[in-house]
N, CA, C and O of each residue as an XYZ file, in Angstrom:
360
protein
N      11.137    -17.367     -2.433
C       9.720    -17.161     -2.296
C       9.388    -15.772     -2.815
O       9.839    -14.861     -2.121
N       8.659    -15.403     -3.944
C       8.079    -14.525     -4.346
C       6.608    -13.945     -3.384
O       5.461    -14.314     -3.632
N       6.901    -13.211     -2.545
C       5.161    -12.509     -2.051
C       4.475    -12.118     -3.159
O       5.165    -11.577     -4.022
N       2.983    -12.271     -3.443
C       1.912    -11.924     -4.098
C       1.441    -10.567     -3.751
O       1.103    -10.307     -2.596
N       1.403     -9.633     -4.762
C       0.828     -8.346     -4.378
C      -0.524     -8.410     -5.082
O      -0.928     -8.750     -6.195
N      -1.113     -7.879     -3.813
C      -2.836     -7.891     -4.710
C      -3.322     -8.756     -5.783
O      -4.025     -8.425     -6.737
N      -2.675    -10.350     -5.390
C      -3.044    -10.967     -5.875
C      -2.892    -11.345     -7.552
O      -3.453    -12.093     -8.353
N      -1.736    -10.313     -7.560
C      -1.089    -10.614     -9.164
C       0.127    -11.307     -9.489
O       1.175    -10.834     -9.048
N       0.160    -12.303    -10.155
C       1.324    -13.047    -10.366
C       2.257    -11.912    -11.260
O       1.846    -11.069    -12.058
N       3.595    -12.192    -10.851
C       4.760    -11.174    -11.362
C       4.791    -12.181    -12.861
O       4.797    -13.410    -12.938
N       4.805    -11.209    -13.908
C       4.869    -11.631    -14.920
C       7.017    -12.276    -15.090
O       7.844    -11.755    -14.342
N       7.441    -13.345    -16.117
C       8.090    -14.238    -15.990
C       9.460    -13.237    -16.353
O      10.612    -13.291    -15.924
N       8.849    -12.371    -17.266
C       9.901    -11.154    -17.770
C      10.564    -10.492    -16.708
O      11.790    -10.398    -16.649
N       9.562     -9.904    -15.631
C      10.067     -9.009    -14.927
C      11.124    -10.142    -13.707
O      12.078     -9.927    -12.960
N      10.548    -10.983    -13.954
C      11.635    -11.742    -12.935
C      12.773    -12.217    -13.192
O      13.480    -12.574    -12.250
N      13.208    -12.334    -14.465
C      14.328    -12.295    -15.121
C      15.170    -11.265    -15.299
O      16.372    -11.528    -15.351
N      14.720     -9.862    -15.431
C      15.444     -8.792    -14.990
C      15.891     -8.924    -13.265
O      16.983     -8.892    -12.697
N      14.947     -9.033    -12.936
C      15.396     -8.880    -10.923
C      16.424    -10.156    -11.002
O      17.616     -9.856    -10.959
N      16.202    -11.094    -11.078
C      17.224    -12.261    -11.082
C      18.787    -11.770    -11.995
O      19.915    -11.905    -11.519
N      18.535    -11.305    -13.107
C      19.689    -10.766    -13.856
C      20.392     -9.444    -12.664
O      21.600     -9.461    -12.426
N      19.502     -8.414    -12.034
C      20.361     -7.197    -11.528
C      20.330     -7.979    -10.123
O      20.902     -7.254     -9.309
N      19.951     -9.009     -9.590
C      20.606     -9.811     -8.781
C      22.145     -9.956     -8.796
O      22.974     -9.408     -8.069
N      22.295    -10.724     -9.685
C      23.488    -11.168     -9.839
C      24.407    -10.009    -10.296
O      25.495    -10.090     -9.726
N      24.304     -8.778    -11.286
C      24.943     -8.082    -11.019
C      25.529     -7.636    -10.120
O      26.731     -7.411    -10.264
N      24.805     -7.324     -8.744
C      25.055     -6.865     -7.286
C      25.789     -7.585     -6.673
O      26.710     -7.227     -5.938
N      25.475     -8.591     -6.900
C      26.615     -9.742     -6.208
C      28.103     -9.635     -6.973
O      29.158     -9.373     -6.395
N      27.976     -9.850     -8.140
C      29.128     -9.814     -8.692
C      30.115     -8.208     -8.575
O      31.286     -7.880     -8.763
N      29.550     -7.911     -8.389
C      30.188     -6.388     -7.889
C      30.824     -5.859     -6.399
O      31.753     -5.141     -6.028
N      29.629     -6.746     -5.718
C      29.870     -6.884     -4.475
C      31.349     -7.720     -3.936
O      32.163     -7.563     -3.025
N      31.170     -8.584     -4.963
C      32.168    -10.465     -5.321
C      33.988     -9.376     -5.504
O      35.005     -9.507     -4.824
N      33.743     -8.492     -6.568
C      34.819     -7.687     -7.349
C      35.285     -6.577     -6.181
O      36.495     -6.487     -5.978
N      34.583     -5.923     -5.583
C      34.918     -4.901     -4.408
C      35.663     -5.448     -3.463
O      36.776     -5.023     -3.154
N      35.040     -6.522     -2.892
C      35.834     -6.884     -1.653
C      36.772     -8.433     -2.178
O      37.024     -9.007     -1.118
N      37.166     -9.008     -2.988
C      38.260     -9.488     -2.979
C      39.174     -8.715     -3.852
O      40.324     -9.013     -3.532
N      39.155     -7.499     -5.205
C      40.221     -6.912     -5.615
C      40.374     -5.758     -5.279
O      41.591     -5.593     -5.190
N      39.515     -4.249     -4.875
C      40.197     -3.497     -4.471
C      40.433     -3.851     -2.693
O      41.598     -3.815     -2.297
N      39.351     -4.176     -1.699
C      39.633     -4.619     -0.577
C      40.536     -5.443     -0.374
O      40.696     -5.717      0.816
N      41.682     -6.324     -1.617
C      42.089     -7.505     -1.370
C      42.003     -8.256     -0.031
O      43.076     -8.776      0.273
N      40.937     -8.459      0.905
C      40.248     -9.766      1.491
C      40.356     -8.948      2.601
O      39.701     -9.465      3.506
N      41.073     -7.516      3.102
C      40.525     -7.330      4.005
C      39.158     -6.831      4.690
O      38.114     -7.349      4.294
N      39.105     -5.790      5.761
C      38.197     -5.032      6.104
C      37.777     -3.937      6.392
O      38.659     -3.461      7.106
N      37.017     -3.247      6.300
C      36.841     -1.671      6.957
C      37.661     -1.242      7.871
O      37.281     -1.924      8.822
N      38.261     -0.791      8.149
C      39.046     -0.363      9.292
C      38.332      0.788      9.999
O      39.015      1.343     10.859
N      36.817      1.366      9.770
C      36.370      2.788     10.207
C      35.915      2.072     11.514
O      35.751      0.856     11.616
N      35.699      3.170     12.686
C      34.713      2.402     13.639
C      34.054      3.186     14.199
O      34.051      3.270     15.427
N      33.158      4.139     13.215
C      32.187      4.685     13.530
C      31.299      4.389     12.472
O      31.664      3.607     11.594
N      30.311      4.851     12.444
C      28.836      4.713     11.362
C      29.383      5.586      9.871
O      29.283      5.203      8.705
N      30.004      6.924     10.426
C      30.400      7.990      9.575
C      31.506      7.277      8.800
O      31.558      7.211      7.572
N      32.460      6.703      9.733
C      33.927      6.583      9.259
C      33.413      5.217      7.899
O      33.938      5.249      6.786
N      32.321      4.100      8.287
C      32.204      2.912      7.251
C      31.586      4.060      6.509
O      32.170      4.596      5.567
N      30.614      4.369      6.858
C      29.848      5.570      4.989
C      30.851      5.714      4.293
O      31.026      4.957      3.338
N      31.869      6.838      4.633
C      32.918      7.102      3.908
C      33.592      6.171      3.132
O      33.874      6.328      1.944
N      33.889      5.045      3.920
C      34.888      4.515      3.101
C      34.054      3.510      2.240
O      34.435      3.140      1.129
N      32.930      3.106      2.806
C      32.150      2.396      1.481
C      31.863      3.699      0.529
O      32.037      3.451     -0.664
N      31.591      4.593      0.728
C      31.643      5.597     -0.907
C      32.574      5.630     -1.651
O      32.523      5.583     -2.880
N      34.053      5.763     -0.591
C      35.143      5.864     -1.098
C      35.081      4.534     -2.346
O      35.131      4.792     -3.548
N      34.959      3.012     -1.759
C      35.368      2.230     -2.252
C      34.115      2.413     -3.674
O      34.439      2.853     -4.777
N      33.200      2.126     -3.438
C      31.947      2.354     -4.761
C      32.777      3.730     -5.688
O      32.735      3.436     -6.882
N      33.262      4.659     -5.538
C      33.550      5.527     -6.050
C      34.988      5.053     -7.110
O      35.126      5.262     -8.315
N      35.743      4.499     -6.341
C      36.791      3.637     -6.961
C      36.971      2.718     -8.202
O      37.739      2.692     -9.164
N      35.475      1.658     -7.565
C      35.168      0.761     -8.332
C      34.310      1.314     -9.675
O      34.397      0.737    -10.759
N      33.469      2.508     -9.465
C      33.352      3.017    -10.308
C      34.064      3.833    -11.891
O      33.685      4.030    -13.045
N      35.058      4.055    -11.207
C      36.284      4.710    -12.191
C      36.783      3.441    -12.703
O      37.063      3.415    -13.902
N      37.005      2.001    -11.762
C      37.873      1.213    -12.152
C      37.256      0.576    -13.301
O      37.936     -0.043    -14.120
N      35.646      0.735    -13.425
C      34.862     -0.240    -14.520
C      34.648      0.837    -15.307
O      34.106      0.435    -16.336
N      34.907      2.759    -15.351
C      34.717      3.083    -16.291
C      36.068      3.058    -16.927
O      35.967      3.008    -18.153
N      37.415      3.078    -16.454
C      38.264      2.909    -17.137
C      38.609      1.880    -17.778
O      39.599      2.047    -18.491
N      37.933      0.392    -17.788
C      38.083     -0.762    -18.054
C      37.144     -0.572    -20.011
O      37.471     -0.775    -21.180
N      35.455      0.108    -18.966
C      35.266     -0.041    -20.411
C      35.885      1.000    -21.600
O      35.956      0.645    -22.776
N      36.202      1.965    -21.258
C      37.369      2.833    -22.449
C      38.202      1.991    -22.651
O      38.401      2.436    -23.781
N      38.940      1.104    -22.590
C      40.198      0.267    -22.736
C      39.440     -1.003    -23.573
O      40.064     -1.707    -24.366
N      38.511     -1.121    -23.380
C      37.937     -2.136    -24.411
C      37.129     -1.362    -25.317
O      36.539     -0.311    -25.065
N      37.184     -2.234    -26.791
C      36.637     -1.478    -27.905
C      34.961     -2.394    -28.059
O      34.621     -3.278    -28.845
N      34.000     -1.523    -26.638
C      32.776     -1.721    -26.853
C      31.910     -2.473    -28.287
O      31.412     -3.596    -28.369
N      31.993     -1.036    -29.618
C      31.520     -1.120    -30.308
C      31.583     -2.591    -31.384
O      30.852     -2.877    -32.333
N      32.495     -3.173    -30.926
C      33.350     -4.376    -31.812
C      32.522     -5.757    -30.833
O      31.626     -6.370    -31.412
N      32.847     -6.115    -29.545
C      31.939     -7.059    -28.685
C      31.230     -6.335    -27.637
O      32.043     -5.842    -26.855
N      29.750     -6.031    -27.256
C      29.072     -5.549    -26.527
C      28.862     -5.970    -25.193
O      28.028     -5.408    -24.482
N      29.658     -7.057    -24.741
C      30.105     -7.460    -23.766
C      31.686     -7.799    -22.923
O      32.020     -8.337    -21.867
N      32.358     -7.153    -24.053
C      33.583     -7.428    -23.559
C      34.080     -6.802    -22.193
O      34.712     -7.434    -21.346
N      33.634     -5.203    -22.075
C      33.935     -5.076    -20.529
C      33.416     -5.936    -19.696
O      33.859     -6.067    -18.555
N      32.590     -6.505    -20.081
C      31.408     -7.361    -18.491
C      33.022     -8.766    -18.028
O      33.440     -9.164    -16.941
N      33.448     -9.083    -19.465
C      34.868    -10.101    -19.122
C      36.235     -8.906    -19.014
O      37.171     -9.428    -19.619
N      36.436     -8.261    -18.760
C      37.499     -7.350    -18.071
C      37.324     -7.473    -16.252
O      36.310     -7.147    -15.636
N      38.500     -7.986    -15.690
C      38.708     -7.713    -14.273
C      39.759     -6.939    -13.921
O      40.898     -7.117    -14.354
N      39.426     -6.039    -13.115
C      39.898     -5.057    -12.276
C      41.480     -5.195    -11.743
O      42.463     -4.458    -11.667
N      41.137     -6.592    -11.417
C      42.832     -6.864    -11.164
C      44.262     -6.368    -12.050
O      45.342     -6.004    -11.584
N      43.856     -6.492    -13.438
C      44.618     -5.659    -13.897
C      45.009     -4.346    -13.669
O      46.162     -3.921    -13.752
N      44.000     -3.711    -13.375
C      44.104     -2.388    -13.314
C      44.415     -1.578    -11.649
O      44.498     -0.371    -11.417
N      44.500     -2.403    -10.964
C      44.928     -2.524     -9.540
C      46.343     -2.163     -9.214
O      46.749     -2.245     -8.055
C-alpha cells in the first residue's frame, strides 16, 4: 500500500527506484547474516554491545564488497561485482 501525500500520485519512476533500493537492502541484509554471521546470532546483551557489533559487522561487509569489487574488472562488465559472493572471500 502506497499512502498518498497531498494528494499526489508517486510518479511510476520513483517507485521503481524504492522497489530497486528495496531489494538491495534485503539482499545485503540476505549476505550479512547467512555469510559473515554464518546463521548465527548477536551474542551482545546490551543495546551498546548489539550497536557495536552491528557496525562491526556493516563495517566488514563493507570492505568485503569493496574488496570484491577491486578483484573484478568493473570497467569490462558493469555488473559483475553485483554476481561476486562474499563466500569466497570469507
Amino acid at each position: 500500500m502506497i499512502p498518498r501525500m497531498r494528494g499526489s500520485v508517486p510518479a511510476a519512476s520513483g517507485l521503481v527506484t524504492l522497489y530497486h533500493q528495496r531489494w538491495e537492502i534485503e539482499t545485503t541484509y540476505l549476505e550479512i547474516k547467512s555469510t559473515i554471521l554464518g546463521g548465527k546470532v548477536l551474542r551482545a546483551r546490551t543495546p551498546n554491545g548489539v550497536n557495536q557489533e552491528v557496525y562491526a559487522l556493516l563495517i566488514t561487509y563493507q570492505l568485503l564488497r569493496t574488496a570484491m569489487a577491486d578483484a573484478t574488472d568493473s570497467g569490462r562488465d558493469a555488473h559483475a561485482d553485483d554476481r561476486c559472493s562474499p563466500k569466497g572471500l570469507v
